[in-house]
C-alpha positions in Angstrom: -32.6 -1.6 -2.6 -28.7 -1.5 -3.0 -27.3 -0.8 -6.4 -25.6 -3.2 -8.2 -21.9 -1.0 -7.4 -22.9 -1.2 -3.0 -23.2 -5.2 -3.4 -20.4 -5.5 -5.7 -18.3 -3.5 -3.2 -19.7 -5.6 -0.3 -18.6 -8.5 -1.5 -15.2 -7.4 -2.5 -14.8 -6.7 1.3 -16.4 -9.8 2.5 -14.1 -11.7 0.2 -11.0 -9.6 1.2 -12.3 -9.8 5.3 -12.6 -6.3 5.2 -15.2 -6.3 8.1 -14.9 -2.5 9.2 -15.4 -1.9 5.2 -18.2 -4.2 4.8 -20.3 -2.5 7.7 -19.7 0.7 6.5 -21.2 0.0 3.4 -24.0 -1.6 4.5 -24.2 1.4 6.8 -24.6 4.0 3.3 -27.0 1.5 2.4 -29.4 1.9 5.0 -28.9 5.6 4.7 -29.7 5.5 1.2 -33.1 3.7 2.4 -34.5 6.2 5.4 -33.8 8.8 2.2 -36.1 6.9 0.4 -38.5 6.8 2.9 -38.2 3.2 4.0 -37.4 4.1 7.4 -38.6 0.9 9.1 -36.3 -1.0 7.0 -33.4 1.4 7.6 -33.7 1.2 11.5 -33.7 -3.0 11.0 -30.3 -2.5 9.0 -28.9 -0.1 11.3 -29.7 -2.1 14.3 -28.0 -4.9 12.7 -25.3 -3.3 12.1 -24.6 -1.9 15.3 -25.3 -5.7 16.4 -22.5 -7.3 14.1 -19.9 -4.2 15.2 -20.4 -5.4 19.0 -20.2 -8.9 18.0 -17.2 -7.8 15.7 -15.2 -5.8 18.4 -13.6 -8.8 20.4 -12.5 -10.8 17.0 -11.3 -7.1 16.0 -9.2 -7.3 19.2 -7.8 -10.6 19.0 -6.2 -9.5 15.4 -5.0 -6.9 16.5 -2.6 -8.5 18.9 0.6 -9.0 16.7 1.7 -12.8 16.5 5.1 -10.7 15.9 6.2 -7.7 17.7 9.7 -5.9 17.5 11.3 -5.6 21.4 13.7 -4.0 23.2 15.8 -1.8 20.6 14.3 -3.1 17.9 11.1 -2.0 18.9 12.6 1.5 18.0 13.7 0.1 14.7 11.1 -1.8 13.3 7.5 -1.5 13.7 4.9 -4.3 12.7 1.1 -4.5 10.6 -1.2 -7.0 9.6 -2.3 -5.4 6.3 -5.2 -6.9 4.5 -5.3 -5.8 1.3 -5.0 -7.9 -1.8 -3.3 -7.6 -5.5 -6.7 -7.8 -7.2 -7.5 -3.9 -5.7 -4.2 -2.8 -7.5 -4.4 -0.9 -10.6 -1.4 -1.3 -12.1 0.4 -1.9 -15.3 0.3 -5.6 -17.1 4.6 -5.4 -16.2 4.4 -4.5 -12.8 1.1 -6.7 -12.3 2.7 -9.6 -13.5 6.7 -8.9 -11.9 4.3 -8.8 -8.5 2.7 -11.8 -9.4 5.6 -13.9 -9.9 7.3 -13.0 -6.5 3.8 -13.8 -4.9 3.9 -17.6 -6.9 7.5 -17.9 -6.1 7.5 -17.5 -2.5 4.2 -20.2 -2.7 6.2 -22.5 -4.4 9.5 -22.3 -2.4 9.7 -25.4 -1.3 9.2 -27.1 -5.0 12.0 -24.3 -6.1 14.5 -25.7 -3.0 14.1 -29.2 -3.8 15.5 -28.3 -7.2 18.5 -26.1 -5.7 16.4 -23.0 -6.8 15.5 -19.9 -4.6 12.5 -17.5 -4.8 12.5 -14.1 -5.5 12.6 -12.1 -2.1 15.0 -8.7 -2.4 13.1 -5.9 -4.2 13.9 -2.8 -5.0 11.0 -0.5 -6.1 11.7 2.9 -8.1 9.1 5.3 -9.2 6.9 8.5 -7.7 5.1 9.0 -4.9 1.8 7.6 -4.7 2.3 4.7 -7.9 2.0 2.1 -5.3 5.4 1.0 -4.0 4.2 1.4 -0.2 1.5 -0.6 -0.8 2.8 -3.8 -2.9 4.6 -4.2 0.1 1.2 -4.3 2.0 -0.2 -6.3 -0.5 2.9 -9.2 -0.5 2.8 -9.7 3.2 -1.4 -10.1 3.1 -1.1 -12.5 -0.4 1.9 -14.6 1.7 0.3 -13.8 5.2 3.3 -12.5 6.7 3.8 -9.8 8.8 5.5 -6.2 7.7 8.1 -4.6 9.5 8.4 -0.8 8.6 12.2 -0.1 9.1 12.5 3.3 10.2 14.8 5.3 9.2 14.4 8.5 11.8 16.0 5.8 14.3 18.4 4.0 12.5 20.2 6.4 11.2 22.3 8.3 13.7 25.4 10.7 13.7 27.3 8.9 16.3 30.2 6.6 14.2 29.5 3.1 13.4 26.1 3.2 15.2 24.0 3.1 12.5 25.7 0.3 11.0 25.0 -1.4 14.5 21.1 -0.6 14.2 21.0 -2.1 10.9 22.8 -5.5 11.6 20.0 -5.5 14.3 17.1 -5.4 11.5 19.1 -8.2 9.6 19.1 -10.2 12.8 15.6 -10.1 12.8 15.1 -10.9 9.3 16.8 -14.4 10.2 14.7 -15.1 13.0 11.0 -13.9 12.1 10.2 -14.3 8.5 8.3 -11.5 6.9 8.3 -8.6 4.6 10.9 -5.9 5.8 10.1 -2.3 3.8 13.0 0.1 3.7 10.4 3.2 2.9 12.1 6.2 1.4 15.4 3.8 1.1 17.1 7.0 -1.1 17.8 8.3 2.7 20.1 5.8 2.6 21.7 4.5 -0.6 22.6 7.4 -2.4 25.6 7.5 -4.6 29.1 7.5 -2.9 30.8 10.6 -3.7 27.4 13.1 -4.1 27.4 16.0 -3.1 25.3 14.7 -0.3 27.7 11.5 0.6 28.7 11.9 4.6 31.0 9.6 6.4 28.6 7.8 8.6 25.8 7.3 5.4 28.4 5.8 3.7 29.4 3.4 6.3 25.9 2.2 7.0 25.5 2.0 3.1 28.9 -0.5 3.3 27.2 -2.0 5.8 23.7 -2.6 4.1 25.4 -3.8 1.1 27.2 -6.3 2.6 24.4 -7.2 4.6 22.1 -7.7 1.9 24.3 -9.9 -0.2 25.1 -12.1 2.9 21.6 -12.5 3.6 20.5 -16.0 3.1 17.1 -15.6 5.1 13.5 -16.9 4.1 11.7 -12.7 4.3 11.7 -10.6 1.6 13.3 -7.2 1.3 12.2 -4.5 -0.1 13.4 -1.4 -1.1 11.2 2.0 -2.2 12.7 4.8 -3.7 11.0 7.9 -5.7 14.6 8.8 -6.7 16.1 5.7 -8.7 18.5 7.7 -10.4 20.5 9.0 -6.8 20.8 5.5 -5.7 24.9 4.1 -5.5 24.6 1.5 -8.8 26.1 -1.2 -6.6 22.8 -1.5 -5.1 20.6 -3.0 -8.0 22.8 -5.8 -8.3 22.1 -6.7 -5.1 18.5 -7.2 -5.6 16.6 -10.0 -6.9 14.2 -8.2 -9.1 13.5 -4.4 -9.6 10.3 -2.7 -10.6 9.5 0.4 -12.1 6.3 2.3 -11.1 5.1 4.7 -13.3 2.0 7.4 -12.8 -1.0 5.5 -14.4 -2.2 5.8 -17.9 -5.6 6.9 -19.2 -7.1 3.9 -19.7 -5.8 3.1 -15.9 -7.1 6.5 -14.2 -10.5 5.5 -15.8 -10.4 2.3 -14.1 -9.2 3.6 -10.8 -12.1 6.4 -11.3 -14.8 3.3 -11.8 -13.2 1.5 -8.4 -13.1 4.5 -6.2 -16.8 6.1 -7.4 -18.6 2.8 -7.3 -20.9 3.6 -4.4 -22.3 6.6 -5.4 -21.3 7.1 -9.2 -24.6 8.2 -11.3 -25.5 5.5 -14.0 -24.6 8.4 -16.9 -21.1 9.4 -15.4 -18.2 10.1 -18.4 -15.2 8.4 -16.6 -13.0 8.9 -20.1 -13.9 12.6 -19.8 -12.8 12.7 -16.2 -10.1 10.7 -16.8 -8.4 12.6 -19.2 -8.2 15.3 -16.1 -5.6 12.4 -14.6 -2.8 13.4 -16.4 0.1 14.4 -14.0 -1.4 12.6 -11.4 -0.3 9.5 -9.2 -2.8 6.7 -8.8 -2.6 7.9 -4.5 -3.6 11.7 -6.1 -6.8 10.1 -8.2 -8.3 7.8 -5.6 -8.1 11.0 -3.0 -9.9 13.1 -5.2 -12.3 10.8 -5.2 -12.6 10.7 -1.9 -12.5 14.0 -1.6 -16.0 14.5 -3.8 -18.0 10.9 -2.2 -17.1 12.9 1.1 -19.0 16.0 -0.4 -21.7 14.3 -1.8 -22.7 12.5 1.5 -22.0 15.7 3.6 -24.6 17.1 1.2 -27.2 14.4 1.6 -27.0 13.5 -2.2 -27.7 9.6 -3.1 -24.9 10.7 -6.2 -22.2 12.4 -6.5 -22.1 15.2 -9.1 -19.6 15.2 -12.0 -18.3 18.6 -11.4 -17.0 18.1 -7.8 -15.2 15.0 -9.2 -13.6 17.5 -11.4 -13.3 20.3 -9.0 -11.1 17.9 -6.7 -9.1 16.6 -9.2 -8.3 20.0 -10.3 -7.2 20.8 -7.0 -5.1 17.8 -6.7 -3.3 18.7 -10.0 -2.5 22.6 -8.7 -1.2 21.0 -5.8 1.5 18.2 -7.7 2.6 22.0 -10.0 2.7 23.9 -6.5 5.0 21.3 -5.4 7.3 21.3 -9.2 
């Protein structure tokens, strides 16, 4: 019979349409009966699960055919995702949780806010490390608002040739005015660092000109937003053109222990010490945690076990943690 955690976990992907998810759960759960020996009832759920992935492949198709898809050049600029993933799988501070939040209610209630001369939230700038969940708030607005995100990459839009890349970028603008969404500027320090660093060439500064002007001209219904690890490079005349900016920070205790109960749900024993184990977070991003854990589910079916063992939950978080001093 499923534990308590496996139908908790399939219901938080039924709930979030998480179908892949779903039948890959109910997938470890018929492995977890064949181990028991209930083999007849393991090769029923099996065969319904292949069933519902065969029934599940054409629907799987027809989302992903984007209802919006970047062409001609700015199909080298831009590229497009449906993500599905909502703010209640966050773990995140009560600050950040409830700035998110608001932009989320906001952009629901534009309408009510222009009939009073009032305009939502929508240009973001998020600072903080890697792996604190920047990337993926922007995921998580356009699934909560059910828009599309457009990725703007930078590897393309930023060239050496003069005045070009301030071309490109007035392109991505255009599009913001024409297909609402959620445009991420990913890594955005490539572009707005400081006038006058040691780093500050001609054609960066141009296309940082450009994108402030841009920005502040804007007067489209998507939102913007902006991820940095490396708040403290960006030109100042940037944060004044946003709406709202958020600070990420790596997670505390008390949130590593609660990303530690999310990610080792399935195959967690009932006596596991998640304070212990979380107190092994320190240094870590919540991307670094939810890896590691991972990491040791992926060792624990690879060994046949119906449980993980604490020690390999250790072992990997370890490993994470050399890596983050490897890297300092």
């Amino acid at each position: 019979m499923a534990s308590a955690a496996q139908i908790t976990e399939l219901l938080r992907a039924f709930a979030s349409k998480q179908d892949e998810h779903f039948l890959s759960i109910a997938m470890q759960v018929a492995s977890h009966e064949a181990q028991k020996g209930h083999v007849k009832v393991a090769a029923e759920m099996r065969e319904l699960i292949e069933k519902a992935r065969q029934l599940e492949s054409p629907r799987a198709l027809a989302r992903a055919v984007p209802l919006a898809q970047p062409k001609g050049e700015l199909a080298e600029l831009l590229t497009v995702h449906y993500p599905q993933q909502h703010l209640s799988q966050m773990v995140l501070s009560p600050a950040v949780e409830q700035k998110i939040a608001r932009v989320i209610k906001e952009q629901r209630n534009h309408e009510t806010l222009s009939g009073h001369g009032l305009e939502p939230r929508r240009k973001l700038l998020l600072v903080g490390p890697p792996g604190t969940g920047k990337t993926l708030t922007a995921n998580i607005l356009a699934t909560e608002l059910r828009l599309p995100l457009f990725v703007v990459r930078f590897d393309s839009l930023i060239t050496k040739f003069m005045g070009e890349s301030a071309s490109k970028l007035r392109l991505v603008f255009d599009a913001l005015k024409t297909t609402r969404g959620v445009y991420l500027f990913d890594e955005f320090d490539t572009l707005g660092l400081q006038r006058g660093s040691q780093h500050d060439v001609a054609e960066m500064r141009r296309t940082l000109n450009m994108f402030l002007q841009l920005i502040e001209q804007d007067r489209s219904e998507s939102l913007i937003i902006a991820a940095t690890n490396h708040g403290a490079s960006l030109d100042a005349a940037l944060f004044r053109r946003f709406d709202d900016v958020i600070q990420y920070e790596l997670p505390s205790e008390a949130q590593a222990e609660l990303l530690l109960r999310n990610s080792l749900a399935l195959l967690a024993p009932k006596n596991l010490d998640y304070a212990l184990l979380a107190t092994q977070c320190a240094g870590l991003s919540h991307s670094d945690i939810v890896r590691a854990c991972s990491d040791a589910m992926k060792d624990a079916v690879l060994e046949h076990k119906d449980v993980l063992e604490p020690k390999q939950v250790s072992l990997h978080l370890e490993e994470r943690a050399a890596g983050q001093k490897h890297l300092l």
